[in-house]
N, C-alpha and C positions, 0 to 999 in steps of 0.2 A: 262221506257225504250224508248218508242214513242218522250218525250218530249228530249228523250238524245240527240235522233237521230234528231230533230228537231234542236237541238241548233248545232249538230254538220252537219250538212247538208248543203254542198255548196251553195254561195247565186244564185239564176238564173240572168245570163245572157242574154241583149240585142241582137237581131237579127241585122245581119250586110246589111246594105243596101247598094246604089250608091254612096248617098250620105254622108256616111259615112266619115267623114274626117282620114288621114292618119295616125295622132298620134294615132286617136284611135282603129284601128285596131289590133286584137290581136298579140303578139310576141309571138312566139317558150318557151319563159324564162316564161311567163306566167301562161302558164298549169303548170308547174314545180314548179313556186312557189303557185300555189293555191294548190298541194297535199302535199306541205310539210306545209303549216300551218293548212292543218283540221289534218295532222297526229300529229302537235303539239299541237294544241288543244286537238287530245284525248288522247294525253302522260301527258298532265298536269288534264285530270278529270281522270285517270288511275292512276295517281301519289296522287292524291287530296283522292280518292278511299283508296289508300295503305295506308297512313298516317292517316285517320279517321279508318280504322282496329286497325293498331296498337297503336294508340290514347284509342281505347277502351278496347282492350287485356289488355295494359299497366295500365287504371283504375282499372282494375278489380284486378290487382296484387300488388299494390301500396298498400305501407305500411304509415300508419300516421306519422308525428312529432313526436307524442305520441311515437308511437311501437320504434323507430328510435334510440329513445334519452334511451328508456329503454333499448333496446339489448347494445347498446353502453356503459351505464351503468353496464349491467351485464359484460363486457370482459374487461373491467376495474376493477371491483372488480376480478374477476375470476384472472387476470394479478398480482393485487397485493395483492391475498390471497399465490397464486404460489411463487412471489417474498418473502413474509413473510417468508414460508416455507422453501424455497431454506435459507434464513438466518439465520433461526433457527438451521436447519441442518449442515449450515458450523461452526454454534457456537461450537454446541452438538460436533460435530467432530475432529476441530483446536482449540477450544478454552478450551473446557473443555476434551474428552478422550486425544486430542495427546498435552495439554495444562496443564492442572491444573494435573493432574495425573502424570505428571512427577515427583509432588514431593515423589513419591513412591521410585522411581529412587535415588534423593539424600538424603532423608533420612531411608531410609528401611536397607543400608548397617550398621546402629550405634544398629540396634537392628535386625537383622541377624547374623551378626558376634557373638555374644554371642550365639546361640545355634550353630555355626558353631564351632566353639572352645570347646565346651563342648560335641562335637561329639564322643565317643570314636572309632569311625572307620575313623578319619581323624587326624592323629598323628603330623603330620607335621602343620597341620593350628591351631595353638595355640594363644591365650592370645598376645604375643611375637612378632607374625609373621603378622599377621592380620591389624595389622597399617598399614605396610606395603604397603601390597597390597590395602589396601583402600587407600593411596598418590599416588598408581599409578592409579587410576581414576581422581585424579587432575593433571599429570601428561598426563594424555590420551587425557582429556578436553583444556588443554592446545595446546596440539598438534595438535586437530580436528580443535582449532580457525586456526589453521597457515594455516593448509590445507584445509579449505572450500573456502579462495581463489579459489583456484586451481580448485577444485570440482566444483564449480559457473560458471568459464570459459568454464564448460563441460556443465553442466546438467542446467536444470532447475530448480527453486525450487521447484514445485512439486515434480518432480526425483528424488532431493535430500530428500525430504523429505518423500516419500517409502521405498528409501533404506536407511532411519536411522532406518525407525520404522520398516523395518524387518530385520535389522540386530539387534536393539532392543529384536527381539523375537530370534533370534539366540543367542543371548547372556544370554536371562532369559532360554533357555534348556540347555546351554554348563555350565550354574552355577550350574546347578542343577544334573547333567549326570557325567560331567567333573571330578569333585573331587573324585568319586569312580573308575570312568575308571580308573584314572592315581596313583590310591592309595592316594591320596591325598596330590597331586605335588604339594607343593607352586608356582612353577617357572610356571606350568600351571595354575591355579588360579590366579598367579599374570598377568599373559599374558592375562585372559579373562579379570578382573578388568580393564585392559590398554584398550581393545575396548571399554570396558563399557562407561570408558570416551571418548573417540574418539568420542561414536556417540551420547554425549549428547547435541552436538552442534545442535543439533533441535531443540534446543529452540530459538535460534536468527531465524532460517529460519519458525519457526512454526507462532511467533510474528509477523512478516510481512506479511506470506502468511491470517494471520485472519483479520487482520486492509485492508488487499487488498480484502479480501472479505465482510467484512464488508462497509454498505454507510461509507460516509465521515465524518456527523454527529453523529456516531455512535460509529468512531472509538475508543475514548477515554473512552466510557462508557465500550465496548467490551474489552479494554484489562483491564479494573480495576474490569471487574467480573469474570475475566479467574484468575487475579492474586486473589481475595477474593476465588474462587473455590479452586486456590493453597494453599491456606491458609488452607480451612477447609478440605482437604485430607491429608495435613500433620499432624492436629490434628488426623482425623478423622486411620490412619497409629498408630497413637502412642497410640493413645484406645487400635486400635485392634491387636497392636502386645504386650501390657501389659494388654490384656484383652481375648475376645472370642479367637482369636487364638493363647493364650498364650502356648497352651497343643499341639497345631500340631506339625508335622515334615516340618522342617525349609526346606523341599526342596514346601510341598505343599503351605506353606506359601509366597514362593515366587514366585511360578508360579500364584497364585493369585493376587499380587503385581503387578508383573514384567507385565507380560502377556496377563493379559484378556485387561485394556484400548487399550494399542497399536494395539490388533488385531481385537477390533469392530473400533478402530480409521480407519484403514485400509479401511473396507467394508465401513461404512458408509462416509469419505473423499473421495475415489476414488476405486470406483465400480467394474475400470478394473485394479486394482491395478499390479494385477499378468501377468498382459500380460505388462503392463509398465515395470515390475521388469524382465524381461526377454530380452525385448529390450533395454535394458541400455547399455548391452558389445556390440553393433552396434552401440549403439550412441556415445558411446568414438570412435571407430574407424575412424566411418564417423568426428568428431571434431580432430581428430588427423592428419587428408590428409587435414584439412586448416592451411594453415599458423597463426602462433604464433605470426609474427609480424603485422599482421591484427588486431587480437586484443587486442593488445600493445598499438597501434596507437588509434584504437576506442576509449580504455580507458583514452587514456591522453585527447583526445579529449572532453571527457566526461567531466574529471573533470578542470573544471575551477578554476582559484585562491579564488573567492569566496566560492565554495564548496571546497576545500582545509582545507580552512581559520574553517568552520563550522564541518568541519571531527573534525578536532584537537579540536575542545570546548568541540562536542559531545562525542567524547572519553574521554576526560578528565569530564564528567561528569559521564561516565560509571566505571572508574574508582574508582570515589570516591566511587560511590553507590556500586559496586561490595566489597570494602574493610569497607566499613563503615556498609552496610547491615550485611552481613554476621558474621565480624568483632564483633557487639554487641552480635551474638548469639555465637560465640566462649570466648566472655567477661563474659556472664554469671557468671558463677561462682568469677569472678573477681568485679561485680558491687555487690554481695549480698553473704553471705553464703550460701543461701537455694536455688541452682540451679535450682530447679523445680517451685519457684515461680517467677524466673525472666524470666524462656523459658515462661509460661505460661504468663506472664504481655506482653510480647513481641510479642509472637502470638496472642493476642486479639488486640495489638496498631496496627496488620499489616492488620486485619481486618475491624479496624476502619479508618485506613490512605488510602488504596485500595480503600472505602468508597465516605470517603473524595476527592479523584482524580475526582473524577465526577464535583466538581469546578471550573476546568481547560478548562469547557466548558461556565463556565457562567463570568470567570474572565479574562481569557486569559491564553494559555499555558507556555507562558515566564514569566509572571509577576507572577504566582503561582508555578513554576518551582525556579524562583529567591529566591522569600519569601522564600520557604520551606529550600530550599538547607540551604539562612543564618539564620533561626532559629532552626535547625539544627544544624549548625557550631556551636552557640552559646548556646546551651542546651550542646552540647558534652563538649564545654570547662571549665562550669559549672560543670560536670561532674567530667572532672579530677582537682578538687581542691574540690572537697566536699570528704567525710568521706566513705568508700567501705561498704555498706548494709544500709544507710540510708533512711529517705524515701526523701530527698531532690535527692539524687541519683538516685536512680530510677524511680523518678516522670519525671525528666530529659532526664534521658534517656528512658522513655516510649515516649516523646512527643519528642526528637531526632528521632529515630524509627519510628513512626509514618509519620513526616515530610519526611523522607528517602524514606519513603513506595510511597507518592506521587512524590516525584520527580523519584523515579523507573517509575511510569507508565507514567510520561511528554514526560520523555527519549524516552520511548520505542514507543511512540506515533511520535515522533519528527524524530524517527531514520526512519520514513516510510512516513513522511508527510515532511520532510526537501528537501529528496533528490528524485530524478526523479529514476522510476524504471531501469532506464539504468544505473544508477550510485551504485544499489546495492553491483553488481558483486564486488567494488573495497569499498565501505562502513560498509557490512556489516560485513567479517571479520573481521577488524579494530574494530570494537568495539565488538567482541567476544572476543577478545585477549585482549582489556582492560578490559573485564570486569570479566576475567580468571586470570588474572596477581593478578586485586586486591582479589578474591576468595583465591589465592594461598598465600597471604600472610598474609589476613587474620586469619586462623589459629596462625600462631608462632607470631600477635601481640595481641591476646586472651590468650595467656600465660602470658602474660608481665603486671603490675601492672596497674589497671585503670587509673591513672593517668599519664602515658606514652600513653598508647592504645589509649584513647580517646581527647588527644592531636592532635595524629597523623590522629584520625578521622576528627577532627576539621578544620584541614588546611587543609585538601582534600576536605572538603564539602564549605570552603572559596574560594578555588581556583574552583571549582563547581561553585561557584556563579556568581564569574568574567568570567567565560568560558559560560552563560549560557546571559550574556548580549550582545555576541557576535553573540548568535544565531536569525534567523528571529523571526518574532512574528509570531504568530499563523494568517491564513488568516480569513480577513470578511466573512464571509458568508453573500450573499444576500438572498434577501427574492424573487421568480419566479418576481412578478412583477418591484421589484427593478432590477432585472438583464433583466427582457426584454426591459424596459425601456433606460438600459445604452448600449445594443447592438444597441437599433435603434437610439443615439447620433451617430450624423458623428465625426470624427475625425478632432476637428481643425485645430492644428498644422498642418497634413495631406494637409488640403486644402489652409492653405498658404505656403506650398513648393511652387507651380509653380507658386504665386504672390511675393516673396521677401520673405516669411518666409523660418525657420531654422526646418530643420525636428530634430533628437537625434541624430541622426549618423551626420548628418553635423556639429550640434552643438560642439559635442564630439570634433570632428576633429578639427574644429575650435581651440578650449581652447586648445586642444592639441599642436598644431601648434604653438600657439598665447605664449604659457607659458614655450616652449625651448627654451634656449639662443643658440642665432645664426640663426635661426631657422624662416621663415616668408611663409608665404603662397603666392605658385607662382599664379602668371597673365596668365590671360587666353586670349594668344599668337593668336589664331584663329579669324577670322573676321567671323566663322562663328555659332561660340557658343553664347548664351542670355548673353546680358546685364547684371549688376548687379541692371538696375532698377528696379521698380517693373511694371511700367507701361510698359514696353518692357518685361517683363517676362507675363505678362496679355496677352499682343497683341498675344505673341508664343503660349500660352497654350490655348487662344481661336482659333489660329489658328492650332494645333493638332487633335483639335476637331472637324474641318470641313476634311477631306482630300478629300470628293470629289468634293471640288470645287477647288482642288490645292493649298490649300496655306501649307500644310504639312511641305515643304520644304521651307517656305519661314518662316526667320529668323529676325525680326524686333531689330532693335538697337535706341538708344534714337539719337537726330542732333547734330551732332557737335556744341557745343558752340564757339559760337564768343568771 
């Protein structure tokens, strides 16, 4: 401390004599500044002081390299064990309960209706009548495609997809409750069968809402084991409705069916499910005080003549598959005698083709989408010119089937990676309604000789093929360092706009311009717009660049030639 005070201690001063000359006599400014520099001098060993404290504080709590890179490490895994989970979970939930378990939904009515008919305390739903009411769930189905338009313009797809799958459970107690209430009203039976369809239009908003949750990478594998899952619950359905619960009462039978997927789907998709399902009649409301031609307008906006162009292919590939899928398993009995080994050949070709879909990741989705569609077409037409139960038939139409199975999962991957999620609203009805139309008529051409039926498959899955060359190709995926690479490329073209180059939009205009009769690109009138040289476009665009030396405004033109 002695030696502090030593270093910070005024220097001594000379005694003033006579003959002290005048410059050197002290000034008033003097003293004032000799006390502000020893007080600066002890602000800087007071500051010098502070900063070796917490110099050593700070060692003492400093973590290594080491420790650094490890914690860093663990919340990296920690992030992407969470993410795993989170995608596990929206599988389990959209992909498999509100996904593969639908087909409880469309096949559980072909072996229901037989204990429901053999009811003797439902007199009215007979043998007779029961057709019937199951046309009006294709009937229903039909109608949901028209009106999810509509629905879409309101709600979300989330929203929309609550209120299928509890209107779903309202309809698996009203099938079940209903028929005794009303004595057993056909015209009430046939009116629950009518929502029944109405709200199976969850499966277009369910397919999207999984491929949106799923990575990007992913999506294709995600929906070809949602549809393999669909596959092995429609088996896994016709076991246990000609097997373990062959002996139950056809109401608990269906509340097993119907019921339990859709309402663990519920909990584990969205948690606060029921406070959603109650704020719905407010969100129509609040969408009904905006204007309609708002989004009219958004929508035209949205769809450009290229998505246009790609709606119309896509739908006509839904189409095909909707009437061609289906179509063979209403042919059944039509390609063989023995019904039960053509369902049976044809549920295993849909587990091996769903399989198969997983190619469209290492081949490209268009070019294995194309294949399949024309070898397809040409297995079907093969089909109808061979002999009904042979085995050239059905080998045929096994590997038809199967091909169909793939281009089902291309579509539906295509119908979510085509178009921009704004352009849903106005896409995805469109192709619920093609893909309802051919469902519906499916049926009454499975009545008709194979060699008609599978004609008509034929040229559906040809016109598939040509509709499917119309669509994009599947994008590249880069690899991180391929894409950081091409972000930190400057933009050529970009940078010779302001020296004489043509950006895309100029260019455009240009050809545009340049290729209508009559038609010539005006002159640029102003003396004080750039040159079309380059070298005078150079002089402006370095001179934008300085503005504060003024030349901003200053507009260089090439010299008048002599």
């Amino acid at each position: 401390m002695a030696s502090l005070m030593a270093i910070t201690a005024p220097f001594p001063t000379r005694p003033l004599t006579s003959n002290t000359p005048p410059w050197s006599k002290p000034k008033p400014t003097d003293r004032l500044s000799r006390e502000n520099g020893q007080m600066g001098q002890q602000s800087n060993v007071g500051a010098a002081g502070c900063a070796l404290v917490v110099g050593l504080l700070g060692s003492l709590t400093r973590t290594s390299p080491k420790q650094r890179c490890t914690a860093q490490l663990i919340m990296t895994r920690q992030k992407q064990r969470s993410r795993t989970l989170q995608i596990l979970k929206d599988f389990l939930g959209f992909g498999v309960l509100l996904g593969s378990f639908q087909a409880a939904w469309h096949i559980l009515p072909v072996f229901l209706d037989i204990k429901i008919a053999a009811d003797p305390s439902l007199p009215m739903l007979t043998e007779t009548s029961l057709p019937v009411a199951k046309t009006a769930i294709f009937a229903g189905w039909l109608a949901g495609s028209v009106c999810l338009r509509h629905a879409m313009k309101i709600y979300s797809k989330e929203e929309i997809m609550i209120a299928s799958a509890s209107g779903l459970l309202l309809v698996a107690l009203a099938t079940v409750t209903l028929p005794h209430v009303t004595g057993g009203s056909f015209v009430a039976f046939t009116l629950v069968r009518f929502v029944y369809g109405l709200l199976m239009n969850i499966a277009t908003v369910q397919i999207v809402l999984l491929q949106m949750r799923m990575p990007e990478k992913r999506r294709n594998q995600a929906v070809a084991c949602k549809q393999i899952g669909y596959s092995l619950v429609s088996i896994l359905v016709a076991y246990g409705c000609g097997g373990p619960t062959f002996g139950l009462d056809w109401r608990l039978e269906a509340l097993l069916w119907y019921a339990l997927a859709p309402l663990l789907g519920l909990f584990v998709c969205f948690p606060n499910w029921w406070a959603t399902l109650r704020s719905l009649p407010s969100i129509a409301r609040e969408k009904a005080r905006a204007s309609s031609q708002v989004s009219e307008a958004h929508a035209r906006v949205e769809m450009t003549p290229v998505m246009r162009r790609h709606e119309v292919a896509l739908a006509t590939c839904f189409l095909a598959c909707g009437c061609a899928f289906f179509g063979l398993s209403y042919s059944a009995s039509q390609l063989s005698p023995n019904v039960y080994r053509s369902s049976i050949l044809l549920n295993c070709a849909d587990i091996l083709g769903f399989l198969a879909a997983m190619s469209a990741d290492v081949f490209g989705r268009k070019r294995v989408q194309g294949g399949c569609f024309l070898v397809a077409a040409i297995c079907l037409l093969l089909c109808s010119a061979g002999m009904p139960g042979s085995t050239l038939v059905m080998s045929f139409a096994v590997i038809g089937r199967l091909c169909l199975d793939v281009s089902f999962c291309t579509i539906l991957v295509a119908m979510a990676d085509t178009f921009p999620e704004s352009a849903h609203e106005r896409v995805l009805p469109t192709f619920a309604i093609a893909t309802r139309v051919g469902s519906l008529i499916a049926p009454f051409l499975g009545t008709l000789p194979a060699a008609i039926s599978c004609s008509i498959f034929s040229m559906l899955c040809f016109a598939a093929t040509g509709a499917t060359m119309m669509l994009p190709e599947q994008k590249i995926r880069m690899s991180p360092k391929g894409a950081a690479l091409n972000s930190s490329l400057p933009n050529f073209k970009s940078l010779l706009v302001p020296f004489g180059g043509f950006s895309e939009a100029s260019d455009q205009k240009a050809r545009v311009a340049t290729t209508r009769p009559g038609r010539s690109i005006p002159r640029m009138a102003s003396s004080n717009l750039v040159s079309a040289s380059p070298a005078a476009r150079l002089r402006n665009y370095l001179a934008s660049k300085v503005p504060e030396l003024g030349l901003a405004e200053l507009h260089f033109q090439d010299p008048p030639k002599e």
